[in-house]
Every structure is written in structure tokens, then in C-alpha cells.
C-alpha atoms as a printed R data frame, in Angstrom:
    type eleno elety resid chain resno       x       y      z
1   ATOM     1    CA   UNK     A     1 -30.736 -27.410 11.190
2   ATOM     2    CA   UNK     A     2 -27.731 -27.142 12.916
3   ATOM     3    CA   UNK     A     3 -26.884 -24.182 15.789
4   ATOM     4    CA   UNK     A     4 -23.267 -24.176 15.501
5   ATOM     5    CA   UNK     A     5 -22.509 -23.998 18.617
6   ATOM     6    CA   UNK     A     6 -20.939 -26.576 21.633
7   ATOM     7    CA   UNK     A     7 -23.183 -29.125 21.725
8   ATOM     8    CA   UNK     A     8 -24.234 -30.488 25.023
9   ATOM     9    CA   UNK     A     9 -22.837 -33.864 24.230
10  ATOM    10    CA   UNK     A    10 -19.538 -31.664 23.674
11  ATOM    11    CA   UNK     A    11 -19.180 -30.202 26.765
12  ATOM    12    CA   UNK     A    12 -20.298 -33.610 28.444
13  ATOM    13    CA   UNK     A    13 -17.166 -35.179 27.248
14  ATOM    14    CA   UNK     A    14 -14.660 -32.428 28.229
15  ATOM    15    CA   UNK     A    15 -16.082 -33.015 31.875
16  ATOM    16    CA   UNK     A    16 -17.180 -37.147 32.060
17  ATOM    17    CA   UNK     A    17 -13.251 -37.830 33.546
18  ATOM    18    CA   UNK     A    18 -12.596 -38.749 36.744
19  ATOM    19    CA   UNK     A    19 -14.759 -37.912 39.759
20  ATOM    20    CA   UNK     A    20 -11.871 -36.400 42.001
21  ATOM    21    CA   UNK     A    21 -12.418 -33.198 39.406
22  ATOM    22    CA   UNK     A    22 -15.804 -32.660 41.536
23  ATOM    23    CA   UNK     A    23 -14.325 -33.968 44.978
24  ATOM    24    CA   UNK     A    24 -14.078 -30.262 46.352
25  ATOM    25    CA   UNK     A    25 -17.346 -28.110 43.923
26  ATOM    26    CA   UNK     A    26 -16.480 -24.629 43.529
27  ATOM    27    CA   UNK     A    27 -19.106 -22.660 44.859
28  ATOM    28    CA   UNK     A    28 -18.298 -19.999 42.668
29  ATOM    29    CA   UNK     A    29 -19.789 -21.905 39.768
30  ATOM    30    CA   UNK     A    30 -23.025 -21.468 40.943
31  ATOM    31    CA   UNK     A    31 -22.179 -17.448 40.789
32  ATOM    32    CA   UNK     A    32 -21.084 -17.986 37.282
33  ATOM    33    CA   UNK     A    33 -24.142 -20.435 36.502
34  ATOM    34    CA   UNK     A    34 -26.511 -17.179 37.913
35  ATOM    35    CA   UNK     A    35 -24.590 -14.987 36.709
36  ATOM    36    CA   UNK     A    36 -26.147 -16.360 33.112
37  ATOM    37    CA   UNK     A    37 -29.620 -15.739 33.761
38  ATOM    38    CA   UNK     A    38 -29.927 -12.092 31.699
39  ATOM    39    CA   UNK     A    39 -27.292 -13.034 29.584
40  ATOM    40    CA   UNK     A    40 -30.034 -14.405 26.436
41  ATOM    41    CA   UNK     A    41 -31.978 -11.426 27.004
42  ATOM    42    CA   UNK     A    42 -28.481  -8.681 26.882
43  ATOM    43    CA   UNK     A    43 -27.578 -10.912 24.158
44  ATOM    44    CA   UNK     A    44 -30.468 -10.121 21.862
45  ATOM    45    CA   UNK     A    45 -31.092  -6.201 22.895
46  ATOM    46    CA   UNK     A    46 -32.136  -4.015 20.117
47  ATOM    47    CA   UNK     A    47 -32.577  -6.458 17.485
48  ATOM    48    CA   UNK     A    48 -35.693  -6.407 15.502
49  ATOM    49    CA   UNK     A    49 -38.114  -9.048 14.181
50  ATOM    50    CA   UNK     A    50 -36.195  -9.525 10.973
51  ATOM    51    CA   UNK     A    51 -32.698  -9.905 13.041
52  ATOM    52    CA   UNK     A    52 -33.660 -12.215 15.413
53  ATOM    53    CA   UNK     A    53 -34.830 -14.211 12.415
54  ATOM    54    CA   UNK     A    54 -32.532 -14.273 10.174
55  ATOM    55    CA   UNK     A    55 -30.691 -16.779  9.086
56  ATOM    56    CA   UNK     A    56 -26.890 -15.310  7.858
57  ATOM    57    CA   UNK     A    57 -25.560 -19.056  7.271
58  ATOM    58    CA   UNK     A    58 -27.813 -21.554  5.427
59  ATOM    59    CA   UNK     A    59 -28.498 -24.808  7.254
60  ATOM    60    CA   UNK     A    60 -28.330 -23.155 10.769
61  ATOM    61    CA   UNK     A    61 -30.545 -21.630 13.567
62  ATOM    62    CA   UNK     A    62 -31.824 -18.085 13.626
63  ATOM    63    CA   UNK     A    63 -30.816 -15.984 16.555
64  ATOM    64    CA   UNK     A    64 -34.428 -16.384 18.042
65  ATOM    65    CA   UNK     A    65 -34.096 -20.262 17.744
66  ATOM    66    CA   UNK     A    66 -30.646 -20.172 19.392
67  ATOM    67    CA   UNK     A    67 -32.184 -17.912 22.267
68  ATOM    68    CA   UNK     A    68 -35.489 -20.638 22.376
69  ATOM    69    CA   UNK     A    69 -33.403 -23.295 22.205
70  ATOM    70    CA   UNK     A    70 -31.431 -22.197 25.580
71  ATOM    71    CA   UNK     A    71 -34.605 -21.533 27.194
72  ATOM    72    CA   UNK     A    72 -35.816 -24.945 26.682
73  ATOM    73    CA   UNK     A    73 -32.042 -26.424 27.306
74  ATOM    74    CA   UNK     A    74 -31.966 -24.898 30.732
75  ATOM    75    CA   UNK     A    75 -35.409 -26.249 31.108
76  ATOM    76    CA   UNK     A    76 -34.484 -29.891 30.682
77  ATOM    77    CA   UNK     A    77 -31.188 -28.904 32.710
78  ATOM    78    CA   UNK     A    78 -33.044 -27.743 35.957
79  ATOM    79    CA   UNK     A    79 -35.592 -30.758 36.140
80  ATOM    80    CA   UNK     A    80 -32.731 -33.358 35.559
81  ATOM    81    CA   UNK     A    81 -30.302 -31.645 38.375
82  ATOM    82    CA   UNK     A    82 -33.334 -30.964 40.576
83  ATOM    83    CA   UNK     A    83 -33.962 -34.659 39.684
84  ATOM    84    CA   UNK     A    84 -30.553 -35.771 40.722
85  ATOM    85    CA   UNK     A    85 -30.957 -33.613 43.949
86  ATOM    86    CA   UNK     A    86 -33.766 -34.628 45.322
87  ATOM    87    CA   UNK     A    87 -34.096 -38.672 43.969
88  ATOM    88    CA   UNK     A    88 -32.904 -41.563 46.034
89  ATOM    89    CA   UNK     A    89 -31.329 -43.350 43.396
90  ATOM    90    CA   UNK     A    90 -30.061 -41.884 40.512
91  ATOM    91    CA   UNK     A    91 -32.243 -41.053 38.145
92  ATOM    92    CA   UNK     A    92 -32.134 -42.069 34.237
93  ATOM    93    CA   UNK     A    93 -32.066 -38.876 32.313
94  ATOM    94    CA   UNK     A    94 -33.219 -39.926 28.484
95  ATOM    95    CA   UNK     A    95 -31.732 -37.628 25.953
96  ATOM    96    CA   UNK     A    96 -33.635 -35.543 23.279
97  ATOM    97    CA   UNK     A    97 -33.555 -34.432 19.548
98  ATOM    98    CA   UNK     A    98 -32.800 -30.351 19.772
99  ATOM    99    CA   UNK     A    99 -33.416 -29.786 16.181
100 ATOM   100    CA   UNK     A   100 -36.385 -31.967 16.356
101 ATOM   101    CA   UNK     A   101 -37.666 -29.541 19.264
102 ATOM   102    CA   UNK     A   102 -37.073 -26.644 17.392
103 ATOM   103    CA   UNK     A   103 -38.628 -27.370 14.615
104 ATOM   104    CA   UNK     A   104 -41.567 -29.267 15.355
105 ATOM   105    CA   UNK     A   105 -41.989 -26.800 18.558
106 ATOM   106    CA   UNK     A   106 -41.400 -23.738 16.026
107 ATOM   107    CA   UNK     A   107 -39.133 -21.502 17.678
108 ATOM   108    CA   UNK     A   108 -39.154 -18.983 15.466
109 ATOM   109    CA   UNK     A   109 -42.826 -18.174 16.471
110 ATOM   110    CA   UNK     A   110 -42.060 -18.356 20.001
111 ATOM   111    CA   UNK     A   111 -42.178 -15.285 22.226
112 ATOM   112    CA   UNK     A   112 -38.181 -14.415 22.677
113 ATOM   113    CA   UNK     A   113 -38.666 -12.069 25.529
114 ATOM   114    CA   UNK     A   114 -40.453 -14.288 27.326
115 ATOM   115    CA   UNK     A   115 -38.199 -17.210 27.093
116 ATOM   116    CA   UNK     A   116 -35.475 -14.896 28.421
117 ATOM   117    CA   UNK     A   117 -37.661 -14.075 31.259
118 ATOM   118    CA   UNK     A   118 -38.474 -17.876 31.650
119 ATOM   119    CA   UNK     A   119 -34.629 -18.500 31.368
120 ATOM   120    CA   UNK     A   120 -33.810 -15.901 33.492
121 ATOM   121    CA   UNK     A   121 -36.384 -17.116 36.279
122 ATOM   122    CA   UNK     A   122 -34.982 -20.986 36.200
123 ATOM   123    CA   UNK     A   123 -31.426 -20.113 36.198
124 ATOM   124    CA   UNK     A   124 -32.103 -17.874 39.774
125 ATOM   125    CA   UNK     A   125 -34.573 -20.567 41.107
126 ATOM   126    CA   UNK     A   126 -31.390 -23.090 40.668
127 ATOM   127    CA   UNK     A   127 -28.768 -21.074 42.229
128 ATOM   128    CA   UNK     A   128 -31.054 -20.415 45.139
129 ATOM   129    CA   UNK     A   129 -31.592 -23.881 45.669
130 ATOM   130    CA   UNK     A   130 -28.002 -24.787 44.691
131 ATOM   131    CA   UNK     A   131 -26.711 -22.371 47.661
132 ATOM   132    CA   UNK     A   132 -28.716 -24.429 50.281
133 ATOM   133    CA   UNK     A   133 -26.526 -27.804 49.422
134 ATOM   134    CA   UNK     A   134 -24.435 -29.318 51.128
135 ATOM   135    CA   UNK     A   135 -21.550 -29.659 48.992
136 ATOM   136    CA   UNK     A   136 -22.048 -33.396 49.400
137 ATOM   137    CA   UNK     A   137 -24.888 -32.836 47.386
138 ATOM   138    CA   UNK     A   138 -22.827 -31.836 43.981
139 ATOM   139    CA   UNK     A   139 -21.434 -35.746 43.685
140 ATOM   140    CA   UNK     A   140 -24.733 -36.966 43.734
141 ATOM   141    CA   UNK     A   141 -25.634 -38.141 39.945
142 ATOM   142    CA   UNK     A   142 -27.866 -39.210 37.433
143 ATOM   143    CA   UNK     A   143 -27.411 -42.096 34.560
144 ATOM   144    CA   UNK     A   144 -27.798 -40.188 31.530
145 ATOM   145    CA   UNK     A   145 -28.687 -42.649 28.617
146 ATOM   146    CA   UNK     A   146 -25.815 -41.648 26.146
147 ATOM   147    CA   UNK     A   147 -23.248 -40.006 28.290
148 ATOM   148    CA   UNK     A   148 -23.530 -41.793 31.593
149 ATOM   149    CA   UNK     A   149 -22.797 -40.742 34.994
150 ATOM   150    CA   UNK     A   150 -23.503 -37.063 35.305
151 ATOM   151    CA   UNK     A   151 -22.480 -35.315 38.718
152 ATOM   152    CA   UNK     A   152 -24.406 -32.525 40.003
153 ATOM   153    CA   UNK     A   153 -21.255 -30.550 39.863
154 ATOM   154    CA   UNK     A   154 -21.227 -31.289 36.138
155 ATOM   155    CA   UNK     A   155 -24.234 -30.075 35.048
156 ATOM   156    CA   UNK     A   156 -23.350 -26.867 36.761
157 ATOM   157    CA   UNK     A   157 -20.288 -26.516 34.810
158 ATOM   158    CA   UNK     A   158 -21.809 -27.999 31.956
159 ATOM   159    CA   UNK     A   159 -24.665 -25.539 31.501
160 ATOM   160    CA   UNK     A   160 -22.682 -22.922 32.183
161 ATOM   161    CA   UNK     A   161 -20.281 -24.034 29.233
162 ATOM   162    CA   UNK     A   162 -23.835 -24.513 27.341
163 ATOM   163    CA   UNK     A   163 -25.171 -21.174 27.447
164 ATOM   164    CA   UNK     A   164 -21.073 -19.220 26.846
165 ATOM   165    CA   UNK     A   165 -20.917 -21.628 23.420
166 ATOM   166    CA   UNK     A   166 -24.442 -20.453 22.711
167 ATOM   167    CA   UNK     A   167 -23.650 -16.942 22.854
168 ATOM   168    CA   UNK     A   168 -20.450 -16.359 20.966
169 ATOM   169    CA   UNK     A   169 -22.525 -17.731 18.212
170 ATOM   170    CA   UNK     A   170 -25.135 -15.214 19.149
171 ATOM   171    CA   UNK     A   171 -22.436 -12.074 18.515
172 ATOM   172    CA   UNK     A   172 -21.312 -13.925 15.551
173 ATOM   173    CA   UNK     A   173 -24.572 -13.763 13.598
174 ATOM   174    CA   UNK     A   174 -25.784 -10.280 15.389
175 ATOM   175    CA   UNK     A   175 -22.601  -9.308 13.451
176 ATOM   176    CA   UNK     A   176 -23.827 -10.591 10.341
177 ATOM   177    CA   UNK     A   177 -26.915  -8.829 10.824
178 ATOM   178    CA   UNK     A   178 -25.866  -5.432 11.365
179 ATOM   179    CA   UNK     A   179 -26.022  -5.234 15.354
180 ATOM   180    CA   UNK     A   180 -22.629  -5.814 16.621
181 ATOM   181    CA   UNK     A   181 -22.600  -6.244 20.467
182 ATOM   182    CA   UNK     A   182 -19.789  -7.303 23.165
183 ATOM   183    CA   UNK     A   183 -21.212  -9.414 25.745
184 ATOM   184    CA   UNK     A   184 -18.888 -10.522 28.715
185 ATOM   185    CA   UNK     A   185 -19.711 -14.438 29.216
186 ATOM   186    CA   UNK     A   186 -19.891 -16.088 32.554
């Protein structure tokens, strides 16, 4: 199954040119990357059992999976960029199968709320630490083993990116299954 939404790999390649994009970082990314933490769990208020399962377009990921998925994304995200941080040399970051994790790892009989909480809990831990940087810190980078050189700075802006594609997806199908909601994205 497919998600249907920006894949990683997608977002990598809007943001894999040149490095003077990350010369000065933003700071304010790291509001917008915290700013995601209760976004999964706004973004699935209300719904019941049967809507967070459903699936309202054959061949793609319930709402639940979408929601696991994220949780397990941000996951991988904070151990490679803590990773990055805190390694001498650059670390070699190995890429993974998504649909092969959600399946074989059966989101659908995951707890949701708890993810969110999980999510919610890894995305604050990273800002926190994030703040305490220098911004030297955000060129620092890992060799990922499909996509290359990753900056620090990147995977901020990457998993912010990661989580807003995730989420319009999220209104799309709660629309499909009766439980419209407007979410503001970071």
C-alpha cells in the first residue's frame, strides 16, 4: 500500500541543492518543526474506530496507518539527526521499506493515541535539544545511502515538509469519512 502523500525521498530532493541554502539555519524552523508535535493527534480528533480505519481509496493507507506511520517516521528522523549531532564523522543513515513497516508491524492494530503521544514527546525532546546548538551544528551531516549528504538543517525542514504532506492527506480521507476538519499546518 501506498499513503499518498510526499514521500520522504520527495521532499529530500526539493532540498539536496546546494549547501549555501543552510549557510545561515532559520531558527524559526525549529518553532515550526515543534510546532508539529500535536498536530497527528488534532488531526485525528473525534474519529472513531471504523474512521481511523477505513480505507476511502483502494490500494492506500488508513488514517490510523498514516498517523503510525508518522510516529515511526519521526522516530527514525530523531535518532538519525541526533546521530548526525552528536557523531564525529558522519554517520551512514540506511534507508527503510515504509510499507514493509506498516504492514509487517500492523499499524492498524497499533494504539493511535499513543503514537501521537510518542510523536508528540520526540518532536519536543528535538526542539529542546535543537535550541541548545550552535547554529554550526545544522551543517553538520550524515551520508544517507540513497539520497546522500543530508544537513542537519535539512532534516529539520524535511520533517517538517514530512508531517504537512502527511496531513493534507489526513483531511482528505477524514472528508471521505464523514469528519471534515481544518487543521492549520506548520
Amino acid at each position: 500500500m501506498t499513503s499518498h502523500a510526499t514521500p520522504i525521498g520527495a521532499a529530500l530532493q526539493n532540498h539536496l541543492g546546494t549547501d549555501s541554502a543552510i549557510a545561515c539555519f532559520d531558527r524559526a524552523l525549529i518553532d515550526r518543526f515543534e510546532a508539529g508535535a500535536t498536530v497527528p493527534a488534532r488531526a485525528i480528533g473525534g474519529l472513531t474506530r471504523e474512521q481511523l480505519l477505513a480505507v476511502p481509496i483502494a490500494g492506500t493507507w488508513s488514517i490510523q496507518q498514516i498517523i503510525v506511520h508518522l510516529w515511526e517516521s519521526d522516530m527514525a528522523a530523531v535518532h538519525r539527526m541526533r546521530r548526525t549531532i552528536a557523531e564525529a564523522q558522519p554517520p551512514l543513515i540506511i534507508a527503510y521499506d515504509e510499507s514493509a513497516l506498516a504492514r509487517e508491524l500492523m499499524y492498524e492494530q497499533e494504539d493511535v493515541e499513543r503514537a501521537c503521544r510518542m510523536f508528540e514527546d520526540g518532536r519536543r525532546l528535538m526542539a529542546r535539544l535543537l535550541r541548545k546548538l550552535p547554529d554550526e551544528a545544522f551543517a553538520k551531516y550524515c551520508i544517507h545511502n540513497t539520497y546522500g549528504k543530508i544537513t542537519l538543517a535539512r532534516f529539520v525542514l524535511m520533517y517538517i515538509e514530512h508531517l504537512n504532506g502527511h496531513v493534507v492527506h489526513v483531511v482528505k480521507k477524514r472528508a471521505m469519512v464523514g469528519a471534515r476538519l481544518a487543521i492549520e499546518l506548520t
